[in-house]
Backbone as numpy.savetxt, mean C-alpha at the origin, in Angstrom:
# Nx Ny Nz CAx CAy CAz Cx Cy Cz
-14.22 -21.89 6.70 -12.78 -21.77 6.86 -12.46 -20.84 8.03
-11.22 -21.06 9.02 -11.09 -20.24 9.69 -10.44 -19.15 9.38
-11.20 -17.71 10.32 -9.66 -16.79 9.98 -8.74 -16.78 10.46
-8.24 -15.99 9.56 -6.39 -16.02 9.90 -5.74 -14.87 10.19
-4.82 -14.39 10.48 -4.70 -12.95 10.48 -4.09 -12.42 9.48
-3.90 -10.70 8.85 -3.89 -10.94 8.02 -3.14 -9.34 8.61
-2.32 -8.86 7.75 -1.55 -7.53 7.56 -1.92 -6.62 7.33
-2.62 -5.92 7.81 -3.46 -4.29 6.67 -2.03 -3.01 7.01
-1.72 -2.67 5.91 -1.12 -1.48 6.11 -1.58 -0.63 5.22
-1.87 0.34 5.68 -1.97 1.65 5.14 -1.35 2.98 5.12
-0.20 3.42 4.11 0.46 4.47 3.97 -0.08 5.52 3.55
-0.09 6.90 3.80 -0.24 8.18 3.27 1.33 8.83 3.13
1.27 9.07 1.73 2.74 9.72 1.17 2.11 11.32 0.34
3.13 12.10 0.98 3.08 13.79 0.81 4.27 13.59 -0.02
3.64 14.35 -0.81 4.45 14.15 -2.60 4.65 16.37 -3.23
5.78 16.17 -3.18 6.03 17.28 -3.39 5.46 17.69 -4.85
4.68 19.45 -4.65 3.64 19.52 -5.94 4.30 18.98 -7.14
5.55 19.56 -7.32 6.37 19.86 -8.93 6.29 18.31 -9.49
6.04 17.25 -8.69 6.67 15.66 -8.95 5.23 14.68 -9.12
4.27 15.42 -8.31 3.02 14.61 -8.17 2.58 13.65 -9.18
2.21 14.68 -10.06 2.37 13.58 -11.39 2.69 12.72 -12.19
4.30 12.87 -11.86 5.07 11.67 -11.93 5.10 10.43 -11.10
4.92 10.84 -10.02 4.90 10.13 -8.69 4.22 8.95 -9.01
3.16 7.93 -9.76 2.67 6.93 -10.20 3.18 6.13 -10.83
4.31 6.71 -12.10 5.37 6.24 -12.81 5.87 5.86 -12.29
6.58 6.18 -11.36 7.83 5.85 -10.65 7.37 4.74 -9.66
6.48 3.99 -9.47 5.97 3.10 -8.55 5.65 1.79 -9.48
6.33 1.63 -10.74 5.32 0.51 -10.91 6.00 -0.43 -11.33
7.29 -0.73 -11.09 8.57 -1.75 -10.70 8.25 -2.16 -9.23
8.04 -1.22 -8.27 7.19 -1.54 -6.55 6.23 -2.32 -6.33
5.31 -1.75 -7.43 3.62 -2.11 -7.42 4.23 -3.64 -8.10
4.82 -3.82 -9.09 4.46 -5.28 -9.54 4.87 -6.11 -8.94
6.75 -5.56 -8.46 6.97 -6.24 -7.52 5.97 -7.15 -6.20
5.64 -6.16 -5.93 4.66 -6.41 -4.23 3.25 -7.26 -5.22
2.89 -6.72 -5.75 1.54 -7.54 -6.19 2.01 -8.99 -6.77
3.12 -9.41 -6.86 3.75 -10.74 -7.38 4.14 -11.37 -5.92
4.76 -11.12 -4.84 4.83 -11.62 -3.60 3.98 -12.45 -3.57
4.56 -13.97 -2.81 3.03 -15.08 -2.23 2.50 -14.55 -1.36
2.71 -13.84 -0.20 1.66 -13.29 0.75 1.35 -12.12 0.73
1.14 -11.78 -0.29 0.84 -9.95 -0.86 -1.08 -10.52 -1.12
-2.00 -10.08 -0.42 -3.41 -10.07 -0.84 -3.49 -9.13 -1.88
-3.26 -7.71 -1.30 -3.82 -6.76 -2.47 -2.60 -5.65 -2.44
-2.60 -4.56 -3.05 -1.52 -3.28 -2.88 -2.42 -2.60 -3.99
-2.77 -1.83 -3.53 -3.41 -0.46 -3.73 -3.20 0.87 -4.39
-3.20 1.56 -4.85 -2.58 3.26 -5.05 -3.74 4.18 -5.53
-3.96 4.82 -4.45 -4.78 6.34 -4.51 -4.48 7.27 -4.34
-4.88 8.55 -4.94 -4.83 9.29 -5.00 -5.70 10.53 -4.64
-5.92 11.24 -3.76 -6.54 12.08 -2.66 -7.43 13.13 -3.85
-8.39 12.64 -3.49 -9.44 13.79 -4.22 -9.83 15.21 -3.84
-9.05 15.61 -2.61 -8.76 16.64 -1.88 -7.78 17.45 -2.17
-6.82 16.59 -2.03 -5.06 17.05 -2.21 -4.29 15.92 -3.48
-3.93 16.83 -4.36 -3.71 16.12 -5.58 -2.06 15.48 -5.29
-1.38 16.51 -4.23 -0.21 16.16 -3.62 -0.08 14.96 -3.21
-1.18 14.26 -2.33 -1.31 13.38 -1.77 -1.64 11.72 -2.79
-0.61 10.54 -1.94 -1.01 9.27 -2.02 -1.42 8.46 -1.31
-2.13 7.65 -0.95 -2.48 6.39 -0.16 -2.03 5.23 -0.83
-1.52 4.49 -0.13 -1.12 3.15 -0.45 -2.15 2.42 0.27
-2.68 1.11 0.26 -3.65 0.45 0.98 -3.03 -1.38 0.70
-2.49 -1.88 1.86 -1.58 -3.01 1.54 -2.84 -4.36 2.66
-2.54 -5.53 1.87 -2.92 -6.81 2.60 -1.98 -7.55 2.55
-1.89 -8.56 4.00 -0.54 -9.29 3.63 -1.12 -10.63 4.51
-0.51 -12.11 4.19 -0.58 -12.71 4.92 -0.20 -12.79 6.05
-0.03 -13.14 7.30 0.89 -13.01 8.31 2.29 -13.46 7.48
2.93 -14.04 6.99 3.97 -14.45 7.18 4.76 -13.18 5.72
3.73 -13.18 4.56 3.65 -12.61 3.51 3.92 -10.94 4.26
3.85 -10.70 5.46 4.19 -8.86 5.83 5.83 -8.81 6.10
5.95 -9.94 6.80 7.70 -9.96 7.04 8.37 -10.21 5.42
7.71 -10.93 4.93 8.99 -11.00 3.71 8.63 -9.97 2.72
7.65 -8.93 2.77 7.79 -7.56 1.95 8.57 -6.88 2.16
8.56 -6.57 3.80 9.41 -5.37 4.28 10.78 -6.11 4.45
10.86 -7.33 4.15 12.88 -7.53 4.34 13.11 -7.74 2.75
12.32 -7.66 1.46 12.38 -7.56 0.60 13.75 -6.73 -0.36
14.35 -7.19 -1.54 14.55 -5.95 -2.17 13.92 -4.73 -3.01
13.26 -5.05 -3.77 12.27 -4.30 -4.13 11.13 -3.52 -3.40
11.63 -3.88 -2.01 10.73 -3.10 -0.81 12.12 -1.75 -0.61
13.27 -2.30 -0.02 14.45 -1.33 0.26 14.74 -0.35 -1.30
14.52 -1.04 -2.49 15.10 0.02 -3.30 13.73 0.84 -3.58
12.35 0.88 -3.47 11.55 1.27 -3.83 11.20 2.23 -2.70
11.77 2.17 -1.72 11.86 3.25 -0.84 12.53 4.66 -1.01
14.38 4.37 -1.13 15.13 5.05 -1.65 14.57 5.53 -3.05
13.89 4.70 -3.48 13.30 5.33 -5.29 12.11 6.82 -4.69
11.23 6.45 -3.57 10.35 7.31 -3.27 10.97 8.48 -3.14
11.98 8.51 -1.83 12.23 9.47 -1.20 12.59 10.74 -1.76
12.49 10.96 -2.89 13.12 12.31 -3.60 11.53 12.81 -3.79
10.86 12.10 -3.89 9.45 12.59 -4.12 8.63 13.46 -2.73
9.05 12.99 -2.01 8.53 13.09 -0.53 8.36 14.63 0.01
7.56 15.67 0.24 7.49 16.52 1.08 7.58 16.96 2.85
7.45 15.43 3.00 7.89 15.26 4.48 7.39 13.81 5.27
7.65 13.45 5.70 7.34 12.04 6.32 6.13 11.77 5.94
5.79 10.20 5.34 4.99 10.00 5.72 4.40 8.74 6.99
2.76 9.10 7.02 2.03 8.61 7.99 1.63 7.05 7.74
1.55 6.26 8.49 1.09 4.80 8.12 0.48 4.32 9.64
-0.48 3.23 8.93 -1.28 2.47 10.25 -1.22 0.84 9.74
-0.16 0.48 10.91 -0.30 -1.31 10.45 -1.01 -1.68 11.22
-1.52 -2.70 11.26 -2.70 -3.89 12.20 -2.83 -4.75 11.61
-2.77 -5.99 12.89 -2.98 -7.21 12.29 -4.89 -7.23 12.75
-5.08 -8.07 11.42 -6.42 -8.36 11.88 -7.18 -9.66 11.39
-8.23 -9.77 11.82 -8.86 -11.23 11.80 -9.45 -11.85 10.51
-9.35 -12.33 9.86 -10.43 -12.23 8.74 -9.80 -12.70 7.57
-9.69 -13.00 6.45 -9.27 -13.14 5.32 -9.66 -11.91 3.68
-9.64 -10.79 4.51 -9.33 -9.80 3.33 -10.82 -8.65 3.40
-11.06 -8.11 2.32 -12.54 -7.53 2.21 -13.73 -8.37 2.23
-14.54 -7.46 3.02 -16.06 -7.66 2.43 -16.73 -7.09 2.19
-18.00 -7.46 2.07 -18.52 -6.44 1.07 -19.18 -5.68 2.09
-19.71 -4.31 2.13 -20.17 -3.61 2.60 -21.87 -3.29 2.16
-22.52 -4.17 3.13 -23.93 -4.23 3.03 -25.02 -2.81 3.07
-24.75 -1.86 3.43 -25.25 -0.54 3.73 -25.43 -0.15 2.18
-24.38 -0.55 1.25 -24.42 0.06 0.16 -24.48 -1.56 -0.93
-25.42 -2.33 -0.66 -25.41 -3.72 -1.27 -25.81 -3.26 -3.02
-25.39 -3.74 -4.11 -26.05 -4.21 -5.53 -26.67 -5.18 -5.88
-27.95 -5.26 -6.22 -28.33 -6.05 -6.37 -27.79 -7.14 -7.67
């Protein structure tokens, strides 16, 4: 099959301490939302084993499946839902790229 391109976004969200904890709750009207989308591959949520403050989001999208997240509603209200949580902007890296999703990473193969 050929590849196709495909959406990777990746967010880092600074989550103010007092809320952190909550901060998962409050995402999962977002999360089902986006994981129900037709061109949603995957949507992600981590949490920084460093900084407990900290989230990563880790998003796949089809090409066409990235435009209709972000003009979404459940994209616009799940934003405004974040933002009280927020300690200060966060950071993100979009790219389109080649391929159709993960693979596996051979360095560390199971038999």
């Amino acid at each position: 099959m050929k590849d196709t391109p495909v959406q990777i976004v990746n967010v880092r969200f600074y989550v103010k301490p007092e809320l952190a904890d909550e901060f998962p709750s409050a995402l999962t009207e977002l999360t089902e939302a986006t994981r129900n989308e037709p061109g949603n591959l995957w949507y992600h949520w981590s949490r920084s084993i460093d900084d407990p403050n900290e989230y990563v989001v880790l998003e796949g999208y089809t090409d066409d499946g990235f435009m209709a997240h972000a003009t979404s509603e459940h994209f616009r209200t799940g934003g405004a839902l974040i933002q009280p949580f927020l300690s200060r902007t966060p950071d993100i890296i979009a790219r389109q790229v080649e391929g159709e999703g993960w693979d596996q990473l051979s360095v560390l193969a199971v038999d």
